[in-house]
Structure formats: structure tokens, C-alpha cells
C-alpha positions in Angstrom: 67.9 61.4 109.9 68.0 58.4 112.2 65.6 55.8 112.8 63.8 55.8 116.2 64.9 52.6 116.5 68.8 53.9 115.5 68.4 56.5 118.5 66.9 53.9 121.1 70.1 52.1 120.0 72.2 55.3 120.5 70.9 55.9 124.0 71.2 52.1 125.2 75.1 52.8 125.0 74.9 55.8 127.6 75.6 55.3 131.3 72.2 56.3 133.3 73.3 59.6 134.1 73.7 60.7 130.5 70.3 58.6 130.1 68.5 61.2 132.6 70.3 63.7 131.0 68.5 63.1 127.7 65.2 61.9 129.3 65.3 65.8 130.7 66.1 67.0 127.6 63.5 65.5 125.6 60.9 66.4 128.8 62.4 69.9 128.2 62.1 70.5 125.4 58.2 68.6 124.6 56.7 69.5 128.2 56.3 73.6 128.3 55.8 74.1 132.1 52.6 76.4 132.9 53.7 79.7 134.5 51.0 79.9 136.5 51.2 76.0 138.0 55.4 77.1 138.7 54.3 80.0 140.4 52.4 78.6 142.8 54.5 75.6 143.6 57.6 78.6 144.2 55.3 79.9 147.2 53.7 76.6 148.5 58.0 75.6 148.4 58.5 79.0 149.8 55.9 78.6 152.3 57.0 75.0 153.3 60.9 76.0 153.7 59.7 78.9 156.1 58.2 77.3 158.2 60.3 74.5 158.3 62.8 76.8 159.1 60.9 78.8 161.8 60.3 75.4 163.9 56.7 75.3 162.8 56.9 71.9 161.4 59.4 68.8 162.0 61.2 67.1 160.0 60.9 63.5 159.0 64.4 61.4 158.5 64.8 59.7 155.5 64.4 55.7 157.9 61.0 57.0 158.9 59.4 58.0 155.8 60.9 54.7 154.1 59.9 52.5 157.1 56.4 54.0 157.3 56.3 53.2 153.4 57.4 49.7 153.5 55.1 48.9 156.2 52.2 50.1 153.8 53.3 48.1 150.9 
């Protein structure tokens, strides 16, 4: 079996995609989501797209959320 250091070498090589690819992986497979905590992110990302979609809330252009943040930095 390789060394940590041997796979750390390994994964230097990759481009960043394949890097984020393995980061997920390794997330994946080490982080087991809580069914419960999913479920109620589906709704409140139910709930938001809904009314997104119903005109209830505006949306926010990509400029203006990273203007507002710059400003605050």
C-alpha cells in the first residue's frame, strides 16, 4: 500500500478538476450525510426556488452580491 506521502505525490500530478474529483470522493466516502439535515435543506431549496419562481423574492446578479462583498472586506 502507498505511503500518504506517495499519494499526496500521486494527486500533485492531477489537473484541479481531477483534484476536486478526488477531494469529493474522499468527502464521500468519510462524510455520511444525515438524512434528516438533507431533508430539510430539499424543502428549504424547494421552498426558496418557489418562491423565487412565483415573483415573491428578487434576485441578486452575480456584480451585486460580489460588489456588496468586496465593499465589506
Amino acid at each position: 500500500m502507498p505511503t500518504i506521502d506517495e499519494i499526496i505525490q500521486e494527486i500533485e500530478k492531477l489537473s484541479g478538476v481531477e483534484r476536486v474529483k478526488v477531494v469529493d470522493r474522499v468527502l464521500r466516502d468519510t462524510i455520511k450525510p444525515d438524512a434528516e439535515i438533507e431533508a430539510v435543506w430539499v424543502r428549504e431549496a424547494s421552498a426558496r426556488w418557489d418562491a423565487f419562481v412565483q415573483g415573491r423574492v428578487e434576485s441578486v446578479s452575480y456584480a451585486e452580491v460580489m460588489n456588496k462583498y468586496r465593499a465589506n472586506v
